[in-house]
Every structure is written in C-alpha cells, then in structure tokens.
C-alpha positions, -999 to +999 in steps of 0.1 A: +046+208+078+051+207+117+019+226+127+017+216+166-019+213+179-027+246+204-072+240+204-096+220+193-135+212+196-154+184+198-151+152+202-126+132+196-118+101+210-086+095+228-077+129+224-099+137+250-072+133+271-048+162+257-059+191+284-065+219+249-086+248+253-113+255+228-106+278+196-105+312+197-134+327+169-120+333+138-142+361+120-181+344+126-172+310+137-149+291+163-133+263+142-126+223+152-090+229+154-060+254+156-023+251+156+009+269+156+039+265+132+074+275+145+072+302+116+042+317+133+019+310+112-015+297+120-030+265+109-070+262+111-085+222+110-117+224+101-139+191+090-171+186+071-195+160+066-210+157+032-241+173+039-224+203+054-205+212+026-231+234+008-243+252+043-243+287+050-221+282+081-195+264+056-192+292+036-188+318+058-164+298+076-139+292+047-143+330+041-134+340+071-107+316+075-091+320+043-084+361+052-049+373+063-045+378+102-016+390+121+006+365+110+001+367+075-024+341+062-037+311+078-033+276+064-066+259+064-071+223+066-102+216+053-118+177+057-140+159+040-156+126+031-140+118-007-173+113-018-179+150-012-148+159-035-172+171-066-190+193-042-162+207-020-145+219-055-178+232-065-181+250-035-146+265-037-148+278-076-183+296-061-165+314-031-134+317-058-112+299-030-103+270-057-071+281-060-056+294-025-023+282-017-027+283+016-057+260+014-051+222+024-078+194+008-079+163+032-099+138+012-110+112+039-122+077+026-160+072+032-151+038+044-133+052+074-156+077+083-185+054+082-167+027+103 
C-alpha cells in the first residue's frame, strides 16, 4: 500500500528512535499511529488489546476514524490479538462498520503478543 509513517504514540521499542511527533486528534481521540500515502490519503494505526475491544473509547474511536476528512476517507488499520477476532467482528456488525472498505483487519497471533 505504501502508507509512510508521519506520528505515532506510545511505546514502541526501537522505534523510539524515529524522532515522530504524536497524532493529531481525530474526532474524540488521538490515535497510536498516522501515515500519509503519496495519493493523500490518510492512514490511521490503531491497536487493541482483547479486553479493549468492547470499551467505550474503542467504539467511539472506530467512529470517528471511519468518517471522511479532507482527503476523502481514511484507511484504518485496526490491530488485534486473533483471539479477539469473534469480538472485533461483533463489535463491527454493532457499529455497522463490518463492511467498510477502507477498514484494514490485522489479526496478530496471541503467541507474539504475549512473548
């Protein structure tokens, strides 16, 4: 896809290194990550843990990040442990985001998240 990284939050790792600012807020929340494609476009990282998926702040986040902006509509990259898969989907029919185009599952082993 060729989104290059622009912000991010948190921590991680090496990356640390990479001198990024943090996110700009995107409707109610800052998220984990933003890029740029060469199109324009933006692309928004944001990762859950299992227990967040169900959260207030989860849902309002996908909301918000799943609107049009300037540049058309974002593509959201939306992490998650695999064993969260059933809820994530379940979560997605309720907010009736289950089938956005723009939105990007990234199923994460449990295995590497857990270390």
């Amino acid at each position: 896809m060729g989104c290059v990284l622009s912000s991010r939050e948190g921590d991680v790792g090496d990356i640390q290194q990479l001198a990024l600012a943090l996110p700009p807020s995107v409707g109610r929340h800052r998220p984990d990550a933003i890029g740029l494609f060469a199109d324009g476009r933006v692309g928004i990282g944001e990762a859950k843990t299992a227990t967040d998926v169900f959260s207030v702040r989860t849902r309002e986040q996908l909301e918000d990040y799943l609107c049009p902006g300037d540049s058309g509509y974002p593509w959201v990259f939306l992490g998650f442990p695999s064993s969260a898969e059933g809820s994530v989907r379940s979560l997605l029919r309720s907010i009736g985001a289950i089938d956005c185009p723009q939105l990007v599952l990234v199923s994460v082993p449990d295995e590497l998240i857990d270390g």
